[in-house]
Backbone as CSV, one residue per row, in Angstrom:
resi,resn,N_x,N_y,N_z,CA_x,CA_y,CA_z,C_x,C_y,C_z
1,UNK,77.296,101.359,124.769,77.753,100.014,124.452,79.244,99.928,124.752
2,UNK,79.295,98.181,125.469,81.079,98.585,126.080,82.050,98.330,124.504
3,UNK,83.061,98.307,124.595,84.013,98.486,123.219,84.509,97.085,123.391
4,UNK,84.191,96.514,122.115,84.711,94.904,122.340,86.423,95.147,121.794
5,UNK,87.445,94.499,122.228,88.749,94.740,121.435,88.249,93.695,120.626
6,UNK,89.346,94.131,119.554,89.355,93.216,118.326,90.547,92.539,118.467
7,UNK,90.640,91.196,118.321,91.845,90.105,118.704,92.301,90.260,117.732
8,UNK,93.700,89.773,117.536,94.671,89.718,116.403,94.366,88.202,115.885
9,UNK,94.639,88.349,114.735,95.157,87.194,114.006,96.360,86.368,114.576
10,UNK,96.342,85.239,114.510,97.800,84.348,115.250,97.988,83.386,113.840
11,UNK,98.748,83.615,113.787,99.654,82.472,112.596,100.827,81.291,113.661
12,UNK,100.626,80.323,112.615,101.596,79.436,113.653,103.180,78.839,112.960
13,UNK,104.129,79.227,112.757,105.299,78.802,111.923,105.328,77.915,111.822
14,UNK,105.621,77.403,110.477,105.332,75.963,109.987,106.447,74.569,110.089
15,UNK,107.587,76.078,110.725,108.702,74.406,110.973,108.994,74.486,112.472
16,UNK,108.243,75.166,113.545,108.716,74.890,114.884,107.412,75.267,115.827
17,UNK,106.400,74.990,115.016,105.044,75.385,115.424,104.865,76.952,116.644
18,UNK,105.290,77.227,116.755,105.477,78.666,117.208,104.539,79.572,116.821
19,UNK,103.256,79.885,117.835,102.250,81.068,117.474,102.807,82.503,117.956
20,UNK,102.273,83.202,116.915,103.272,84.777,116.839,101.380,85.201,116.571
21,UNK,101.473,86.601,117.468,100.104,87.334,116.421,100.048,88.010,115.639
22,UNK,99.459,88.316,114.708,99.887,89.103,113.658,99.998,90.438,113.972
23,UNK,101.070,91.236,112.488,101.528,92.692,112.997,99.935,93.421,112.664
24,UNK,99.511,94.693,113.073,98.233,95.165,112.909,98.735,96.242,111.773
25,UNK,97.695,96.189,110.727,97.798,96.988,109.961,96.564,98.089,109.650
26,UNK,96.554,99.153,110.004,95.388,100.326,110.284,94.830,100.482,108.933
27,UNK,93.501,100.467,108.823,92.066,100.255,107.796,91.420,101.715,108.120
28,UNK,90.480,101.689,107.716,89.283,103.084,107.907,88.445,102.418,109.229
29,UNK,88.035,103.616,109.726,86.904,103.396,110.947,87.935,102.739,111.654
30,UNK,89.233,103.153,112.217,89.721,102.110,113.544,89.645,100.553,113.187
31,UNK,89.221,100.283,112.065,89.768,98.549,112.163,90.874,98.338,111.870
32,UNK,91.396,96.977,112.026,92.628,96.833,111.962,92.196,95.156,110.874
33,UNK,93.704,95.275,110.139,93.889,93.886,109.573,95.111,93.573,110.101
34,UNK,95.591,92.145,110.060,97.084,91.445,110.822,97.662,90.644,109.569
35,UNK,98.434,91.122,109.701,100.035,90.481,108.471,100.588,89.711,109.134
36,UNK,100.901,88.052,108.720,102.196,87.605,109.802,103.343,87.958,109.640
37,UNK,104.145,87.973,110.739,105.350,88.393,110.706,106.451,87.747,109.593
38,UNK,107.583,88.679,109.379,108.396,88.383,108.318,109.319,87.273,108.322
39,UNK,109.525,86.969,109.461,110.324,85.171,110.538,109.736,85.038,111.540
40,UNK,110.155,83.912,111.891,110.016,83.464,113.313,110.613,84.022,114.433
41,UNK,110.454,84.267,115.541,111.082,84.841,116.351,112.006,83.660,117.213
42,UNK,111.402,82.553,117.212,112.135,81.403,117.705,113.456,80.577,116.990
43,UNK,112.937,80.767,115.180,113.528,79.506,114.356,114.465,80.180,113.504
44,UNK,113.539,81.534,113.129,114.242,82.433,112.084,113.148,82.330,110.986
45,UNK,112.600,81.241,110.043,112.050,81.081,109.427,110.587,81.564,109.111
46,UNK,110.401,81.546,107.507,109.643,82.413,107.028,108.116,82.131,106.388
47,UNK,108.136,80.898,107.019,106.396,80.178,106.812,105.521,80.351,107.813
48,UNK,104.652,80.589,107.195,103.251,80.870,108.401,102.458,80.109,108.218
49,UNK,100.649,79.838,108.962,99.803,79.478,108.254,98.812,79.873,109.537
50,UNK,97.533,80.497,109.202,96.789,81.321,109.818,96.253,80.599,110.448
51,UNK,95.831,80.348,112.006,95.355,79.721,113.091,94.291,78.716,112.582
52,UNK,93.410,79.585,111.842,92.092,79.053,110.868,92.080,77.945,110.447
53,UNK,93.459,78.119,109.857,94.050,76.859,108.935,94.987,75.886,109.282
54,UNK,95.541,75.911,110.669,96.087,74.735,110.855,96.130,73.825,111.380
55,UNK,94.776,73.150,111.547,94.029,72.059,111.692,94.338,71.440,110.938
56,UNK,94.046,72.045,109.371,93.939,71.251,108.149,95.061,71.276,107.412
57,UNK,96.558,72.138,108.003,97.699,72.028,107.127,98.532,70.902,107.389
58,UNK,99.139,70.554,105.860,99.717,69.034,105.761,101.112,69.817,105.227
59,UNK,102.284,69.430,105.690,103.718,69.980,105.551,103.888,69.299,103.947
């Protein structure tokens, strides 16, 4: 069986809409979980909100 990668999580900063993917954080069995990053790399700032969710986020 071929090896599917596992995509990261993307969070999108909440004051300059800016998608960052999340940092990977190592689990058992090779999975991984994703943390968003600690700022923005664009704004500086320290709000996120997980791809999932920002359809439905209201500032």
């Amino acid at each position: 069986m071929a090896h599917q990668p596992q995509l990261p999580t993307r969070f999108v900063c909440a004051n300059c809409q800016v998608m960052h993917a999340g940092t990977p954080v190592h689990e058992d069995a090779g999975e991984h979980s994703f943390e968003e990053p600690d700022a923005c790399g664009a704004c500086g700032e320290d709000e996120f909100v997980a791809i999932d969710h920002w359809t439905r986020y209201h500032d």
